[in-house]
C-alpha positions as CSV (number, residue, x, y, z in Angstrom):
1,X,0.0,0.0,0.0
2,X,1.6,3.5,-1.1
3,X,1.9,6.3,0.8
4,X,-1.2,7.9,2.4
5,X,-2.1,11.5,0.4
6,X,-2.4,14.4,2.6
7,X,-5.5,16.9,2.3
8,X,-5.0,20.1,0.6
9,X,-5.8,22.7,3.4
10,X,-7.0,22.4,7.1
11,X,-8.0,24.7,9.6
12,X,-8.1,23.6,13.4
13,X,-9.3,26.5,16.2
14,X,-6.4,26.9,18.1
15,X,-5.8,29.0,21.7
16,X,-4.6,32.4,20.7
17,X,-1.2,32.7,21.3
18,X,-0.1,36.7,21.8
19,X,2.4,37.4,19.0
20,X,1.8,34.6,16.8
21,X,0.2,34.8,13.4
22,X,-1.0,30.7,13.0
23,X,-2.3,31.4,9.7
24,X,1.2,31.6,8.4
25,X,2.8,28.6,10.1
26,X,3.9,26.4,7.2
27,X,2.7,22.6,8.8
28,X,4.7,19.6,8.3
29,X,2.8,17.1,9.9
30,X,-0.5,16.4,7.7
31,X,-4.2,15.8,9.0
32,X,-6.3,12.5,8.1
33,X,-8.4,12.5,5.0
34,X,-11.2,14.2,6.5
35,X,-9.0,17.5,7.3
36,X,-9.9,19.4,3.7
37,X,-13.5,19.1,5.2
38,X,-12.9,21.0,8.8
39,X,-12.2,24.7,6.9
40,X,-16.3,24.6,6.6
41,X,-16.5,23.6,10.3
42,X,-14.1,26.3,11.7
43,X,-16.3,29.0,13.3
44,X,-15.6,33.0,13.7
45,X,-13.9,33.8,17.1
46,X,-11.0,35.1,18.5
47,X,-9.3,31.8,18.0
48,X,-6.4,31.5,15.4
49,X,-6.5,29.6,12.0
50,X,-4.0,26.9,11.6
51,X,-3.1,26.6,7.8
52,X,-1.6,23.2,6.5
53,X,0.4,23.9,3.0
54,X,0.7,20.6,1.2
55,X,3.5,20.3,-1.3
56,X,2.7,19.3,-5.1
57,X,4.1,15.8,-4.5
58,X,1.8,15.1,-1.9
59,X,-1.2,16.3,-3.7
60,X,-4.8,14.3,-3.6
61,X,-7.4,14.6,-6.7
62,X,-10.3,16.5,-5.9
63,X,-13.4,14.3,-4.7
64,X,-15.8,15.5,-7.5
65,X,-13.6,17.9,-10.0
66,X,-16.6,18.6,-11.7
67,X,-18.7,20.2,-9.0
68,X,-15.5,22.2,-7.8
69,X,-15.1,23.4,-11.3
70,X,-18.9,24.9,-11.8
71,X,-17.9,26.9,-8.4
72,X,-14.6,27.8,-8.8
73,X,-14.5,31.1,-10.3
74,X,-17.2,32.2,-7.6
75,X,-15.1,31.0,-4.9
76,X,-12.2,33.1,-6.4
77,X,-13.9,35.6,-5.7
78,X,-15.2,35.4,-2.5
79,X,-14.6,38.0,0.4
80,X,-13.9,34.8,3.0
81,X,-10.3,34.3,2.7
82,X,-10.7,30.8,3.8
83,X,-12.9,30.3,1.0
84,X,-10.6,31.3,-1.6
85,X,-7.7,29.5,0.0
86,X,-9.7,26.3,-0.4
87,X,-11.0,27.7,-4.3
88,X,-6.9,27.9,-4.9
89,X,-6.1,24.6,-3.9
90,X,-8.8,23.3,-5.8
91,X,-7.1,25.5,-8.6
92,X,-3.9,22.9,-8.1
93,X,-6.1,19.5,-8.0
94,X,-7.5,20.8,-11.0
95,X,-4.4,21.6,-12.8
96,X,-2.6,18.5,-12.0
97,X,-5.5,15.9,-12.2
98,X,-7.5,17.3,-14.5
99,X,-5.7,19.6,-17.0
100,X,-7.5,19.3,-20.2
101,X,-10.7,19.9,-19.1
102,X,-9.5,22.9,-16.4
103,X,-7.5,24.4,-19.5
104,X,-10.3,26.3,-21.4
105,X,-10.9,28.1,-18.0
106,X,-7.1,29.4,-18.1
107,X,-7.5,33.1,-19.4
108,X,-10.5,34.0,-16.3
109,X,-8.5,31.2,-13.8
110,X,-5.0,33.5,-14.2
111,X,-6.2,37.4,-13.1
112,X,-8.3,36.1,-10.0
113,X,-4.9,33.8,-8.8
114,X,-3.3,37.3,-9.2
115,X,-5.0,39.1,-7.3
116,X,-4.8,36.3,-4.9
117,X,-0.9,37.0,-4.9
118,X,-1.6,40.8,-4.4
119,X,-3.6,40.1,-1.0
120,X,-2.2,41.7,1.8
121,X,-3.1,38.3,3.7
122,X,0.4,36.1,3.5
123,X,-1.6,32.8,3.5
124,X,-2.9,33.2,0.5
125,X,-0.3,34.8,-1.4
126,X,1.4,31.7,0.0
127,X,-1.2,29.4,-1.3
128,X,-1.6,31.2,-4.7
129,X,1.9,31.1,-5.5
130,X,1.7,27.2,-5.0
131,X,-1.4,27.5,-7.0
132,X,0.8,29.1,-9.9
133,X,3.7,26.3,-9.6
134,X,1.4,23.7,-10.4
135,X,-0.3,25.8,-13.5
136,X,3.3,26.2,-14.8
137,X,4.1,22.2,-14.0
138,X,0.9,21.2,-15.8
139,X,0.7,24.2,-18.1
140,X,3.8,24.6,-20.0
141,X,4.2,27.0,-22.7
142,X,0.3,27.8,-22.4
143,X,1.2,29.9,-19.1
144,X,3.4,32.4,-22.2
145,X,0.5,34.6,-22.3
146,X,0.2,35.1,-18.8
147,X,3.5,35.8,-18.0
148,X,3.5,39.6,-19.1
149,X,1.2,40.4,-15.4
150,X,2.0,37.7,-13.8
151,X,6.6,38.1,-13.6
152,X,6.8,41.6,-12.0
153,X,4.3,40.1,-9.0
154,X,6.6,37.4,-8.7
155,X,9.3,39.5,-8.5
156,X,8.3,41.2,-5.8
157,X,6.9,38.9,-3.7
158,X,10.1,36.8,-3.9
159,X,11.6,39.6,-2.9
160,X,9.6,40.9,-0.1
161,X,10.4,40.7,3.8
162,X,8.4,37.7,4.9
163,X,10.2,34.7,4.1
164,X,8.0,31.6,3.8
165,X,6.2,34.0,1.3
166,X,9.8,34.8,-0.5
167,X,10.8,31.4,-0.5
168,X,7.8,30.0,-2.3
169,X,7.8,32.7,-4.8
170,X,11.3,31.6,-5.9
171,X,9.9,28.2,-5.6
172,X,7.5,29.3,-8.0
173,X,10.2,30.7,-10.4
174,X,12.1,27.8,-10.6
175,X,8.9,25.9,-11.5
176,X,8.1,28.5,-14.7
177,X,12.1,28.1,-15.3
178,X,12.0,24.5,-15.6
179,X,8.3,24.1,-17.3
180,X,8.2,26.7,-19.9
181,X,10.6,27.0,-23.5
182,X,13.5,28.7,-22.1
183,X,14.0,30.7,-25.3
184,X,10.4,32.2,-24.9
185,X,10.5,32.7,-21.3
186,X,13.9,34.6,-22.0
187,X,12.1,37.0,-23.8
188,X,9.9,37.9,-21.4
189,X,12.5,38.0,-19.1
190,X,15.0,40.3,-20.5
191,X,13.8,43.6,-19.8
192,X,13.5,43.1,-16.0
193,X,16.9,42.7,-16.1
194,X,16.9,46.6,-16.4
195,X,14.5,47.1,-14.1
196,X,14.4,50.5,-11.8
197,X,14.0,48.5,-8.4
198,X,17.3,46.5,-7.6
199,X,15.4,43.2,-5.7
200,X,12.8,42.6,-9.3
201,X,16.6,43.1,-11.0
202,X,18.2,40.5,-9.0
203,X,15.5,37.6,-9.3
204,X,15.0,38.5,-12.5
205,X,18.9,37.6,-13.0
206,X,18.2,34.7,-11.1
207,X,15.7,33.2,-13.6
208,X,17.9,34.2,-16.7
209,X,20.3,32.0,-15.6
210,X,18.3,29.2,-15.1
211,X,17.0,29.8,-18.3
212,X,19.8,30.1,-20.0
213,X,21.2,26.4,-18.4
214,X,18.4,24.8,-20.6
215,X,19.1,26.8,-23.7
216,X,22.4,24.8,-24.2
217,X,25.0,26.0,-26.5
218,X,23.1,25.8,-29.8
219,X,20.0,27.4,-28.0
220,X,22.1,30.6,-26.7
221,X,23.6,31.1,-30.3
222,X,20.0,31.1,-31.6
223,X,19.0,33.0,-29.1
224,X,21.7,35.6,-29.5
225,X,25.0,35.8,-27.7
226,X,25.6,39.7,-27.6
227,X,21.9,40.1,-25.8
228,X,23.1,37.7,-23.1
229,X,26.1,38.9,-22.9
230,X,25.1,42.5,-22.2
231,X,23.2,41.3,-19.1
232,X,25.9,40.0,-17.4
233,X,27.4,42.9,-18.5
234,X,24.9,44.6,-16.6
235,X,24.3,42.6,-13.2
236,X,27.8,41.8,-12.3
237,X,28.5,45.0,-10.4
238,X,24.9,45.1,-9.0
239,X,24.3,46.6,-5.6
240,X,22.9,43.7,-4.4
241,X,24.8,40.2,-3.8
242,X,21.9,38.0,-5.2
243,X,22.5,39.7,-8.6
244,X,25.8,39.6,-8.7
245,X,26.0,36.0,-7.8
246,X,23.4,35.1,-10.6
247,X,25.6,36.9,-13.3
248,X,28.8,34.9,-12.6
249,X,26.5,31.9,-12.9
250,X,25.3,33.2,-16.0
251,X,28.8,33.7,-17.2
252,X,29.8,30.3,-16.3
253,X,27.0,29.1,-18.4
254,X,27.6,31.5,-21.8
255,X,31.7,30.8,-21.2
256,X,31.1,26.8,-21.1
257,X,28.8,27.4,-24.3
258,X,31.2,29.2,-25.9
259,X,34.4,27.5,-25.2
260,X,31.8,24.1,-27.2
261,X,31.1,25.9,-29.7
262,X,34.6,27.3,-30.5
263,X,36.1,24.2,-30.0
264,X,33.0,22.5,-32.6
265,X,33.1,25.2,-35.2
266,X,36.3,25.0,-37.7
267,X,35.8,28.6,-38.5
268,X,34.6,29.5,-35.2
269,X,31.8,31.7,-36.5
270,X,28.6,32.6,-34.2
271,X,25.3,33.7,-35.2
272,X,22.5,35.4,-34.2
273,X,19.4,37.3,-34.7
274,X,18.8,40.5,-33.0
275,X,15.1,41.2,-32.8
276,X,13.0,44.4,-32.9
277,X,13.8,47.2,-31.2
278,X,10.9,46.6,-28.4
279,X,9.8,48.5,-25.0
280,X,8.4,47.4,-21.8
281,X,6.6,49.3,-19.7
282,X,5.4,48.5,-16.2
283,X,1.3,48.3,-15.4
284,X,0.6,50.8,-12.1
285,X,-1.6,48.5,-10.7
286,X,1.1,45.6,-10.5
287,X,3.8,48.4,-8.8
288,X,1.2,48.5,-5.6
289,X,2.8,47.8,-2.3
290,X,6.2,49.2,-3.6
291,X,7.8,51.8,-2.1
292,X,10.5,54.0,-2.8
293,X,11.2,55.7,-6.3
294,X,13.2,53.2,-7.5
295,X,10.4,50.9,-6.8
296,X,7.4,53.0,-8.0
297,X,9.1,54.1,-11.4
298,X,9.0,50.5,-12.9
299,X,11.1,49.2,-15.5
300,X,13.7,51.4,-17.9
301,X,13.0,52.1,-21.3
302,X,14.8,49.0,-23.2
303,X,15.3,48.7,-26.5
304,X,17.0,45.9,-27.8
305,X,19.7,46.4,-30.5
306,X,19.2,45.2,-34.0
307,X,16.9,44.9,-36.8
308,X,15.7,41.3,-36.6
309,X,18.0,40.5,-39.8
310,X,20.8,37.2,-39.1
311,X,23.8,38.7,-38.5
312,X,27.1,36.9,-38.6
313,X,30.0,37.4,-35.5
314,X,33.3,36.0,-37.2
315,X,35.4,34.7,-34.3
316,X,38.7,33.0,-35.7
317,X,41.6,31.9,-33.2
318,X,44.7,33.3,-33.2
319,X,47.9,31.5,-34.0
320,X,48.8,30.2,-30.2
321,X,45.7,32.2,-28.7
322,X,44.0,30.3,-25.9
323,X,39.9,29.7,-25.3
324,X,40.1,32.4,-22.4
325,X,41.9,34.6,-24.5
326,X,39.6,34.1,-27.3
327,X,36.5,34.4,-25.1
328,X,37.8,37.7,-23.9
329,X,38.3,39.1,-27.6
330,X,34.7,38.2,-28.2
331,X,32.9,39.5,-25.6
332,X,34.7,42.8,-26.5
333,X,32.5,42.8,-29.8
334,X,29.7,43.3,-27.8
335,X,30.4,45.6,-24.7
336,X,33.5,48.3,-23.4
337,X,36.4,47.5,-22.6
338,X,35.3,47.9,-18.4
339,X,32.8,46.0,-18.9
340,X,35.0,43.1,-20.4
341,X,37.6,43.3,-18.0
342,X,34.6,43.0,-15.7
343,X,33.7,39.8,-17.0
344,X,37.1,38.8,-16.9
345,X,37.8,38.7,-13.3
346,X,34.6,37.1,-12.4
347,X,35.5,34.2,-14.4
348,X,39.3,34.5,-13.5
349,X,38.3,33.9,-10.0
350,X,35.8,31.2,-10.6
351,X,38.7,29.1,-11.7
């Protein structure tokens, strides 16, 4: 007999305990099966609500998916938080166990798991971010659309003070990271890396990278070498560690690319396709609970270089010239000198 499913959420009425907020106490040890059914038992008072988060892997199908369905966008939208924490979880079931038929309801699911996130109440951005993990795992590349309102909220909740709320918003990053097409999610990416507020800069770095490890070599030259480049370019003297750290692991990455590629390539000849010049701008409504003008004035005007036509970087060795060497000479086609020598040290002193 396999291992026993825990319920999705459970509520107990607990003593009040003076400087304790139960509802966000992340539970490790699981109720019995009847647990999901004690939120509709747990009456108004002064006693605290116990939350139990129950990780994807441990996950139980929903008892009747198709009366939870009919309800679900009500329940979304209902001013009893418990009632929405249980409609999100319902959102996972739904995703995982059912995700053909819970797909058509994608584009109206999306903006009310949103404004879930943007809840000043922690357990349900908590319980909403897990909600969004499991779209991306069952999902894929049918999450792309969403991505444009969902990434800055991610951002910033990854990057906020509370830190079971932080940590399962970069829990939830990893998950579009690994679920989505790299190449596409890179796009979407990119411009945060320019962003006004140094934390939505940093954990945007931190996803670059990891989506930049599934490109592979052939994947970064089609994706464009100099655009990557520049970014590391750009996060490597960051003011804050967390960027810094995620460029030198980017430049591992595009170095270890490069040094296959050179090696592969007789003529050691790169290619790739700029796109068209494009500009991001940040929606006001996602930039609440900011503060600060760095915060509030959302991303910088980027436009990326090029005109969408192939373009061809010629990179032939010298006589005697080693890959280092060589790497060095290329990056220089794409950024200043500074920012080169930059580059240089970081991966000087990862060796």
């Amino acid at each position: 007999m396999g291992p026993v499913k825990k319920s999705l959420f459970a509520c107990k009425r607990m003593p009040p305990q003076p400087g304790v907020n139960d509802e966000n106490r992340d539970v490790s040890d699981g109720l019995d099966a009847t647990g999901f059914l004690r939120v509709a038992n747990c009456a108004p008072g002064p006693e605290a609500i116990e939350i139990e988060y129950v990780r994807t892997e441990d996950l139980a199908d929903t008892v009747d998916a198709e009366a939870d369905g009919r309800t679900l966008l009500d329940r979304l939208d209902s001013k009893d938080w418990v009632t929405v924490c249980q409609a999100l979880n319902n959102v996972r079931q739904l995703s995982l166990f059912h995700s053909v038929a819970a797909e058509v309801h994608l584009s109206a699911v999306v903006p009310k798991v949103l404004k879930a996130v943007k809840n000043p109440r922690s357990a349900l951005q908590k319980t909403s971010l897990m909600a969004l993990a499991d779209m991306f795992l069952a999902f894929g590349d049918k999450m792309l659309e969403s991505l444009d309102s969902l990434l800055l909220q991610l951002f910033l909740k990854a990057s906020q003070d509370k830190q079971f709320v932080c940590e399962e918003a970069d829990r939830t990053l990893s998950a579009l990271s690994a679920s989505l097409s790299p190449a596409a999610v890179l796009e979407k990416l990119l411009p945060y890396s320019k962003h006004k507020n140094p934390r939505v800069r940093a954990k945007a770095t931190v996803s670059i990278h990891d989506s930049v490890a599934r490109l592979g070599p052939d994947g970064i030259e089609s994706f464009g070498w100099d655009r990557l480049v520049q970014v590391t370019a750009g996060q490597v003297s960051d003011q804050l560690p967390e960027a810094r750290e995620a460029a030198r692991k980017l430049i591992g990455e595009l170095y270890a690319a490069y040094a296959f590629c050179y090696q592969a390539q007789p003529e050691n000849t790169f290619y790739h396709t700029p796109p068209e010049p494009s500009r991001s701008e940040p929606d006001p409504d996602d930039m609440e609970g900011t503060s600060g003008n760095a915060l509030q004035e959302g991303l910088a005007d980027v436009a990326s270089p090029g005109t969408g036509e192939p373009q061809q970087v010629s990179e032939k060795a010298n006589e005697g010239e080693t890959i280092e060497a060589a790497w060095g000479r290329f990056c220089s086609k794409f950024l200043s000198p500074l920012d080169v020598q930059a580059i240089l040290r970081v991966f000087s002193s990862r060796q």
